[in-house]
Phi, psi and omega in degrees: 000335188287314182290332191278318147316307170289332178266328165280030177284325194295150135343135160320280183317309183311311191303285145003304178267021172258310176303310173313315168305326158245051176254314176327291233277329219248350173260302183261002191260281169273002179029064184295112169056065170309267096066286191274297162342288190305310176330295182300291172001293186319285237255329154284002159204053178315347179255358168281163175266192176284330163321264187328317179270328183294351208254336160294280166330331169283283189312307169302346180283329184282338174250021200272318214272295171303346157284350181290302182323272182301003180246351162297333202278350161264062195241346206218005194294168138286170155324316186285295184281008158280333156298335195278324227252345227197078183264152193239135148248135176081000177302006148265005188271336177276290167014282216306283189286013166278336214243343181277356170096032191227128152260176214216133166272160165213154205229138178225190161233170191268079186250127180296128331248145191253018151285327164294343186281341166294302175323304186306326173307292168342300207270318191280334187298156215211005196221143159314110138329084182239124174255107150328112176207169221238095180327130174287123193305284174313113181287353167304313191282332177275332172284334175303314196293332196258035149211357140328308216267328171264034201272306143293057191060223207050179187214119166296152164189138213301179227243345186277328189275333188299327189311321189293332180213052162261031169257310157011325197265011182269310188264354156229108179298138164211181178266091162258142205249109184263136151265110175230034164264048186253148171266114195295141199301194181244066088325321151325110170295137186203153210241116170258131174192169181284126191214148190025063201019039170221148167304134208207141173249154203212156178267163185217028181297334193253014180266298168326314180314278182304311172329291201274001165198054138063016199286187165244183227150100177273157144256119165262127208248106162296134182209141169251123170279310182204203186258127182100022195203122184242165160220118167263154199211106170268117190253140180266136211223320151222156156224176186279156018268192162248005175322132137077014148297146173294194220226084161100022143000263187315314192283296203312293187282359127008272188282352170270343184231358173266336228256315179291307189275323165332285154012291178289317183225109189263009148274015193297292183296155193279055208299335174314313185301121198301056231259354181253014187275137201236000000 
């Protein structure tokens, strides 16, 4: 943990300049998940030419490389300059109903980088905070993380204990921050439907959730201003009551503002990921 805390000291730009090395090392050297990459491109942006998915894929090594920098670097940022590098729009709109005694989900995607957008959640926010998360096999790298994640306060909690205490959430309101695009195993009840023009299985914990105990459900919409710089956006994506909701709503349109914000910046998303595996 001591290594890690000395390298998030440097300047941001120094950090940076580890990383180019390793976009290099990760574009032209080990070509990482090359392969897996392209698959997904292909099949998600079938109108583009091969140039054109290539310049993405090129772009994504890069911000894929920059996330390392930066999310070590929040283990040390300050306040001031995390607030300068990192802006939230509509955070009294996640706010209000939590403070009105109702908790509120916020549903994200894996849009680069979306540890800040849990930090970030965290430091603006004016009500408790919990982040839903999937344990990490290594217990260093998982402790690294859930201080990583708590760095402006929240609170973390692995996805099996949350099950155990999501009723909780009647007596105590919070905010909770779902990654919900992960592809859930197939032990898993899981919701199959089309995302980015392949068939994608999805978890349905926060369709279940809000429904059964009436919640509101933000979207977070991620944007890179520059390197090193965000704008998050809580988009409001359902509310109560659900008398005469369709079946699986809530996820659709999910996956319908995950699908949008892809769109807008498509080296964004976590393209590595075997995220079409059925």
């Amino acid at each position: 943990m001591f290594f890690f805390r000395l390298l998030s000291r440097l300047p941001l730009s120094i950090l940076y300049l580890l990383t180019d090395f390793l976009y290099l090392i990760a574009r032209f050297v080990i070509r990482y998940r090359k392969k897996v990459i392209d698959e997904n491109l292909f099949h998600a942006f079938p109108e583009l030419s091969d140039i054109e998915r290539k310049k993405i894929r090129n772009r994504f090594y890069r911000n894929f490389t920059d996330t390392f920098a930066e999310t070590i670097k929040l283990l040390t940022i300050s306040e001031e300059e995390f607030r300068r590098r990192f802006v939230i729009v509509n955070q009294p709109d996640l706010d209000q109903p939590v403070k009105n005694g109702v908790s509120s989900l916020m549903m994200a995607g894996h849009i680069f980088n979306w540890e800040w957008g849990v930090v970030g959640t965290n430091l603006y926010t004016e009500v408790p905070v919990e982040t839903v998360y999937l344990k990490v096999n290594n217990p260093f790298f998982n402790e690294l993380m859930k201080k990583i994640r708590t760095r402006f306060g929240g609170f973390v909690t692995e996805k099996k204990e949350f099950r155990r205490g999501m009723l909780t959430l009647g007596r105590d309101p919070r905010i909770v921050l779902l990654g919900s695009d992960q592809r859930p195993p197939s032990s898993e009840n899981r919701y199959q439907r089309e995302f980015l023009n392949r068939p994608a299985v999805f978890f349905e914990g926060a369709e279940f959730l809000s429904k059964k105990m009436n919640l509101h459900v933000h979207y977070g919409k991620m944007i890179k201003v520059k390197r090193g710089h965000y704008r998050y956006e809580y988009v409001p994506m359902a509310s109560p009551p659900y008398d005469g909701e369709k079946p699986h709503s809530i996820t659709d349109r999910f996956c319908e503002m995950l699908e949008e914000n892809i769109r807008e910046q498509p080296d964004m998303y976590l393209w590595s990921h075997k995220r079409w595996k059925i």
